[in-house]
Structure formats: structure tokens, C-alpha cells
C-alpha positions in Angstrom: -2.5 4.2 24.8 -3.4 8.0 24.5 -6.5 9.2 23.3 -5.6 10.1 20.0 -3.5 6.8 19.7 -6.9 5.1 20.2 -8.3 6.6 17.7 -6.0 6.1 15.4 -6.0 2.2 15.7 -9.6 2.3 15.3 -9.5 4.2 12.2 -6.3 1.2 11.2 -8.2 -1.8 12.4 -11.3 -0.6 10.3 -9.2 0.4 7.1 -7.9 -3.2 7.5 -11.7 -4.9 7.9 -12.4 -2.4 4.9 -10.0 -4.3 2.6 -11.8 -7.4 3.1 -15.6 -5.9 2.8 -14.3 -4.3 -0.6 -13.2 -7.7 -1.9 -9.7 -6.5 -2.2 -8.2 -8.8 0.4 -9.1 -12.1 1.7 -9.0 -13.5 5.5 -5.6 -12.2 6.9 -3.6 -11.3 4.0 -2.4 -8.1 4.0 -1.4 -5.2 6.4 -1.9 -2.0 7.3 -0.1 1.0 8.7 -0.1 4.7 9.7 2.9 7.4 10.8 2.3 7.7 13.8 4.3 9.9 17.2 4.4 7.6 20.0 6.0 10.2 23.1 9.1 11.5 21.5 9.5 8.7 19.1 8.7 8.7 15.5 6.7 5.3 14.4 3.9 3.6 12.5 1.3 1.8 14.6 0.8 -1.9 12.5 -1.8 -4.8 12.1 -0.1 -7.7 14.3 0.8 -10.9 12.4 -1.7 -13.9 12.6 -4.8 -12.5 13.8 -8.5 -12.0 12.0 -8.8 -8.3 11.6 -12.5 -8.7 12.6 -11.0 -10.0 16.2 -8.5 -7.2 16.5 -8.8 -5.1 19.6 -6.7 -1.6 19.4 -4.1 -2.8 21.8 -3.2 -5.7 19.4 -1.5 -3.3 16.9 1.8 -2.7 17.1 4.3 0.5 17.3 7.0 0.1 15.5 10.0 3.0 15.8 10.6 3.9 12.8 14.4 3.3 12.8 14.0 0.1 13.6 15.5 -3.1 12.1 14.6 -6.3 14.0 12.2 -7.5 16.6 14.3 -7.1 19.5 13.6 -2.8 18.8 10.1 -3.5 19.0 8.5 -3.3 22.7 4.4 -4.7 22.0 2.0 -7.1 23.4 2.1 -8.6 19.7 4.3 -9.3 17.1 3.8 -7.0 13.9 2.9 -8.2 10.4 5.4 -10.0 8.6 5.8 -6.9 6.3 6.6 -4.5 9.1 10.5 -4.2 7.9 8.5 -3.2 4.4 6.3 -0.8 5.8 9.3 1.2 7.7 12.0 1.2 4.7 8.7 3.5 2.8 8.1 5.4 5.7 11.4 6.0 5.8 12.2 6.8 2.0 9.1 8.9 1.9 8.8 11.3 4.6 5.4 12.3 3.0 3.5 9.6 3.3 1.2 9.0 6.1 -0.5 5.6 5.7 0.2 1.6 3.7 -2.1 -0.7 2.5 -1.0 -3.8 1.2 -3.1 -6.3 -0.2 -3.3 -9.4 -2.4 -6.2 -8.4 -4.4 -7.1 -10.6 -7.6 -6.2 -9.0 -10.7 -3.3 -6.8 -9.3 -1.6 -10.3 -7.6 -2.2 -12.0 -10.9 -0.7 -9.6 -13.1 2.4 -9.6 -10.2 2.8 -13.1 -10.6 3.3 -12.5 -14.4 6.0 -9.8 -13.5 3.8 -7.4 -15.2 3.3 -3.6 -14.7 0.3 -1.8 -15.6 0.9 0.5 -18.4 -0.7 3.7 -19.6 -3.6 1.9 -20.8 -6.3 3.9 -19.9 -5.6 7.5 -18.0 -6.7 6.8 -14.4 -3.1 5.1 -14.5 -1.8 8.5 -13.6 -3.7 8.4 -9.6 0.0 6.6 -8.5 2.0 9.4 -9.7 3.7 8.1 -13.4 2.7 7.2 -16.1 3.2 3.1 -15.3 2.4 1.0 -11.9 5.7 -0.8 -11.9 6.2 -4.6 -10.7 9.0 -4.5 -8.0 11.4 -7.7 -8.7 10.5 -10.8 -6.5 11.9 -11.3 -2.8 10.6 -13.3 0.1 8.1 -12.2 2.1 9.1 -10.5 5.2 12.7 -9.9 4.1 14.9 -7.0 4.2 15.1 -7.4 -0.1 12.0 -7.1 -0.1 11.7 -4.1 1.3 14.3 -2.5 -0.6 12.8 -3.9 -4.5 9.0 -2.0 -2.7 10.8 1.2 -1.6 12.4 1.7 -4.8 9.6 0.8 -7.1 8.0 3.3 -4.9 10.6 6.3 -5.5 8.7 7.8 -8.2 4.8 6.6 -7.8 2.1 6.0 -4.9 1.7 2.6 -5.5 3.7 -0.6 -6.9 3.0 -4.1 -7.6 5.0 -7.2 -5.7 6.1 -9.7 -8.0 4.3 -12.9 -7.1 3.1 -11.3 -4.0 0.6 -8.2 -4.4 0.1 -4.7 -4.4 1.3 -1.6 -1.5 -0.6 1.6 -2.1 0.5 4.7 0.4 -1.2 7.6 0.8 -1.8 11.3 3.1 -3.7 9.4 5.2 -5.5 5.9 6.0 -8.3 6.6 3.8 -6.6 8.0 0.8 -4.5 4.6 0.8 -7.2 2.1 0.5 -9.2 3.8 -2.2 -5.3 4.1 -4.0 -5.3 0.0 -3.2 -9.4 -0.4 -4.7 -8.1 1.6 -7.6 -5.4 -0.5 -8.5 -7.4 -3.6 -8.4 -9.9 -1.6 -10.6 -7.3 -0.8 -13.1 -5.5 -4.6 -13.0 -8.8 -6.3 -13.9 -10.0 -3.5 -16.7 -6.0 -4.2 -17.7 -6.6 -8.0 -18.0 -10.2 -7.2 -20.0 -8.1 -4.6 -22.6 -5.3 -7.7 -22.8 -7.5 -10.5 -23.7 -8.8 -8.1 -26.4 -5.1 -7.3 -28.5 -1.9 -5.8 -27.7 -3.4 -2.8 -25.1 -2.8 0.7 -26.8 -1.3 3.0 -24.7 -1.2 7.1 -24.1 2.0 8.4 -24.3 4.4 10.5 -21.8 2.6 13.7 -22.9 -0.5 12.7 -22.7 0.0 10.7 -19.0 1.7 14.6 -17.9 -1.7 16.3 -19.3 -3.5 13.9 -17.0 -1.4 14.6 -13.9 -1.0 18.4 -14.4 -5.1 18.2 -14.5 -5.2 16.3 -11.1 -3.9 18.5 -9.3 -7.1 20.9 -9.9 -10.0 17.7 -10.5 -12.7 17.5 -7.7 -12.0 20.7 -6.0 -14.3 23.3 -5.3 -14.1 27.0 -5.7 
């Protein structure tokens, strides 16, 4: 592993312990990813399946071509997460983004296990690019439908829940990922709060586009 390959699986293996400090995972749920070049070919390096992430050693993750389509393409001292064909259909679909972080935090799974979206409820809703987080429809874990209901629920926005499943949040890079994923969460339990209260009133198209247009600008200096 090159140098800057190292690093990189450092910076993965502690996005992935992050997860579980921040309470938005729990043991070894969940996976994480980043674009990576490995030589000539395009890839993603990837948390292997089965192991604590607090054991992982940077030669445990996995490169995965980004092309590829079953194990037998795959050439790694461990096998990847169970999600890996989900991770390469985004990278795939969405040249821009540079990093996945799927978890199975609380409020966001259990509002994916109602088949709920989040809705404009409160304007932070905006940070995964609409004006909704959609619910992709149901699949089995590890499956090729799965990865096509995440990649398309993912056209349009930066982050999606998984019916029955969880929540993937991508971003420009590791760190922009998991603070998309602890947003999420964020918004999923304030969600829960605003539904136990009435039907949740909710900003309009306009309003969401306001928000967005105003993002772009927000937190940077002159």
C-alpha cells in the first residue's frame, strides 16, 4: 500500500470508529468508503465485512474496482462489506462524490422502517440537496436492488434513507460524509419530536430554494 493509500485508510478506519463514538452506529453496522486510484484503476478502498472497526488494521480494507460486479473482480486479503455492490452503483452514478457513510442510526432507521421521508420540516432539510430526504423502497441487504432503489433515491440529494435498513450520506470527502450522516440523525429525531406534537408544518418549494441558494454563500469567509 502506497503512502498516500495509507493514509487514506487511516482517515476511513477512523471515520468508521467515529460513527460509533458519535452514537450514530452501533458495533459493526454500517460501512464506509472513499474514491480512491489504486495504479491505473479507478476504485473505493472499503471497511471489510465482519470485523470491529476498533480492530481494523489499514490492510483489512478493501479495494474495490469501481466497475466491478462480484467478488471474483475483487483481489484483497478480506472480503468487503456486505454493501460494497451499494457503494460502487453511487460511485458510479455520481462521479462527484468522493466518500459513503452508511449507518443504522436510531431515529433515521426508525423512521426507514416506517417507509417515511423527512420532509421540509425545519430548513436544515436542504444540507442533502432537496427539499425532502427520501426513503428508497425496501431490498435485501447486499443485493444488486438494493443498490439500484439507493442510487436513485440518491439522483437528486446527498443523502437517502433505506427502507427498513438505514441511512447513506455521501459527500466531497470522508469528513463531509459523516457530519451529512450526524445531521440526518439530528433531523430524524427533531422529526419524530415535531410528529408526536401534530401533523409537522412544512416550508414550501420556494422557501426550501431560498435556503439552498443561501448555502452556497453560509460559513465562508471574505
Amino acid at each position: 500500500m502506497s503512502d498516500s493509500l495509507f493514509e487514506i485508510a487511516q482517515a476511513v478506519i477512523q471515520t468508521a470508529c467515529d460513527m460509533n463514538r458519535l452514537g450514530i452506529n452501533v458495533n459493526k453496522s454500517g460501512n464506509v468508503s472513499v474514491r480512491v486510484k489504486k495504479g491505473q484503476t479507478e476504485g473505493f478502498l472499503i471497511t471489510p465485512t465482519g470485523i470491529p472497526y476498533e480492530a481494523l488494521q489499514t490492510d483489512d480494507l478493501v479495494f474495490v474496482p469501481i466497475n466491478a460486479h462480484s467478488l471474483d473482480e475483487i483481489d484483497a486479503k478480506r472480503l468487503p462489506s456486505s454493501e460494497w455492490l451499494m457503494h460502487a452503483e453511487v460511485f458510479r452514478q455520481k462521479p462527484t462524490v468522493k466518500a459513503i457513510v452508511h449507518t443504522h442510526s436510531v431515529y433515521a432507521t426508525a423512521l426507514a422502517c416506517q417507509e417515511m421521508s423527512i420532509p421540509a420540516f425545519h430548513y436544515m432539510v436542504a444540507v442533502a440537496g432537496g427539499d425532502d430526504i427520501p426513503c428508497a423502497p425496501y431490498a435485501l441487504f447486499g443485493t444488486p436492488e438494493l443498490a439500484d432503489y439507493c442510487a436513485k433515491a440518491l439522483e437528486n440529494r446527498h443523502a437517502c434513507l433505506l427502507s427498513h435498513h438505514g441511512v447513506v450520506a455521501t459527500g466531497k470527502d470522508l469528513s463531509a460524509a459523516l457530519k451529512l450522516a450526524h445531521e440526518v440523525e439530528n433531523l430524524a429525531k427533531t422529526y419524530t419530536v415535531v410528529y408526536q406534537l401534530g401533523t409537522p408544518k412544512i416550508l414550501d418549494s420556494e422557501k426550501m430554494k431560498a435556503v439552498q441558494e443561501r448555502f452556497k454563500t453560509y460559513g465562508k469567509q471574505k
